[in-house]
C-alpha angles and dihedrals in degrees: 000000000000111000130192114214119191125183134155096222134047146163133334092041107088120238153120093259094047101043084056099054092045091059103039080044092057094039097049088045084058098051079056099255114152101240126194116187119211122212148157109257105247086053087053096041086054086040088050091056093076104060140272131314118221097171088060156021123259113193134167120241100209124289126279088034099169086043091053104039077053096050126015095012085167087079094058087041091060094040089060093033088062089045091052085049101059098029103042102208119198099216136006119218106200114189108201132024090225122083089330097059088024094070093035113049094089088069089075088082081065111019135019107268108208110190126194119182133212111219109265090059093074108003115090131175117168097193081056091044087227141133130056083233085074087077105079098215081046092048097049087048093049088046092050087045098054091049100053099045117104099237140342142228119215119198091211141337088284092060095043083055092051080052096049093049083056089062096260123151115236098227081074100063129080118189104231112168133208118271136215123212086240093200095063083070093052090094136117110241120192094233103195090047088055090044090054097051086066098037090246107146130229087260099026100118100240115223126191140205124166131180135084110280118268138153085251095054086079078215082146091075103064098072090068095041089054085047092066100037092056089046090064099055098262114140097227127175117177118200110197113192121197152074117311101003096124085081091074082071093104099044089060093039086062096063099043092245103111086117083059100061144054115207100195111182100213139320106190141140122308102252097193100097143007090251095071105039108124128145104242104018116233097257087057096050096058092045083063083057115049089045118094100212132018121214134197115174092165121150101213142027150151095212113326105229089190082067091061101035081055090044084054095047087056097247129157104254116216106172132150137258094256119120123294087007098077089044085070109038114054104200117249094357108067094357144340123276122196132172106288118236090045126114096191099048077059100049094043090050091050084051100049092050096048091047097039101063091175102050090047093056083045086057099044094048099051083045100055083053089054099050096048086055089065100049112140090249086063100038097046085048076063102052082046093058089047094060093037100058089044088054102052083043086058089048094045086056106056 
């Protein structure tokens, strides 16, 4: 196949989305389907930085690219018409509704348009703060846009929800999760020596947190958990990666606990250069793996891809009920789920998983299956299928 991909956003900016294009783009560019990459210029002037791609095509949409999708968006439209026009793709695969699905969504009249989004594009919480959709003019686009596009891949029921509530008929989703490369986790780590580098002793009970902060993280509740947990004579240390977090200093401060806790503010993949691109990158997976539980209380998620890189790690999960949390991790069966928003749900769970041995070692081993049936090779073998079947629709309709 040749396949079109479009995004408004790439490496080596670090995210979820683009994480995930990176990978399907490489995997697809392995089955030997010619692959193009759309993207804005500056994105391909950063991407180009690194080096240069030989498995795909990296090509610049126009300039301006966010001023223009905003304001005159036909121009776009042409732009990516015409490209459709000489090179003839099979199949476009958009990431995003907005601006990504927004500019393209005309293209469904000539070539099947498959969107995925990415979480903000059509979840909003305004309590969170949180979701492009909560801007009116944005909300009706995004609506339009879902609604045009030939067919749409929801991270998890949650997602597909977010899609119904559009408008958009069910018959036109297909659940796709996220995927690991499940081999990357297949390494010996020297435990104790991880363990050292963060001051977290050989009994101390390891507890791990990983993503950027944000309102909808529910990251202020674990002050509170860990409270409870050290008042009741457990030697906790909890260990939270990502940007920002240092800002949860004071929360901890308050209560007395910052010995208790490490704010680490990212350890990620070198992204300055092609040769060191690995997610996760190696230092946090052995961070995965020297911890002894991993917890989640977000309050709010499309499909949580720490989950299933701790799943993978073979970590004990504790997350919460909140959407797209509680997709991933099935209770008592994979992880543990309890109500978000609630410090001692989180600190009973984490109890119950450091007292009950055998149902830790259940957990982790339903998990780890789990996990390996979403390695990249398995759920790009999905994405295949899909464009497959709407192209032999197409066909069956001329």
């Amino acid at each position: 196949m040749k396949i079109a991909f479009l995004m408004f956003s790439f490496i080596p900016k670090m995210g979820g989305a683009q994480i995930f294009a990176y990978n399907l783009i490489n995997q697809l560019s392995a089955n030997n389907h010619e692959v193009h990459l759309y993207l804005p210029y500056k994105s391909y002037l950063q991407f180009k930085k690194l080096g240069d791609v030989k498995n795909y095509k990296v090509i610049p949409i126009l300039r301006h690219e966010n001023f223009t999708a905003k304001y005159w968006p036909g121009l776009i439209r042409l732009r990516l018409m015409l490209a459709q026009k000489f090179q003839k793709y099979d199949v476009w695969q958009v990431i995003g509704a907005y601006p990504a699905g927004w500019v393209t969504k005309d293209l469904a009249s000539k070539v099947p348009i498959i969107l995925r989004s990415h979480g903000d594009d059509i979840q909003k919480n305004a309590n969170l703060q949180y979701g492009l959709a909560l801007n009116p003019t944005i909300n009706k686009r995004i609506s339009k846009t879902l609604n045009k596009v030939t067919h749409l891949i929801a991270l998890t029921r949650t997602v597909e929800k977010c899609y119904v509530d559009f408008g958009v008929k069910k018959s036109r989703i297909t659940e796709i999760h996220n995927g690991v490369n499940i081999d990357n986790f297949d390494q010996n780590v020297d435990v104790e020596n991880e363990r050292k580098k963060l001051s977290v002793g050989k009994n101390n009970i390891f507890i791990l947190s990983v993503g950027r902060y944000h309102k909808k993280k529910g990251y202020e509740f674990i002050p509170e958990a860990l409270k409870l947990l050290i008042s009741e004579g457990h030697d906790v240390v909890w260990v939270i990666v990502g940007k920002k977090v240092s800002l949860l200093e004071n929360n901890f401060k308050k209560l007395g606990l910052e010995s208790s806790v490490k704010l680490i503010e990212e350890i990620g993949s070198d992204t300055r250069s092609f040769s060191n691109l690995n997610f996760p990158s190696d230092d946090l997976i052995r961070l995965y793996k020297s911890a002894d539980i991993f917890v989640m209380p977000s309050l709010l998620e499309t499909f949580g891809m720490v989950l299933l890189e701790a799943m993978a790690s073979k970590l004990p999960v504790i997350s919460t009920n909140a959407p797209g949390c509680r997709d991933v991790v099935q209770h008592g069966k994979t992880g543990l789920v309890v109500a978000n928003s609630n410090s001692e749900a989180l600190s009973k769970a984490i109890k119950i998983i450091i007292k009950d041995k055998n149902l830790k070692s259940k957990l982790v081993s339903n998990a780890y299956k789990f996990a390996k049936n979403h390695d990249w090779g398995i759920i790009t073998g999905q994405y295949e299928s899909l464009y497959n079947n709407i192209l032999n629709r197409k066909d069956q309709k001329k």
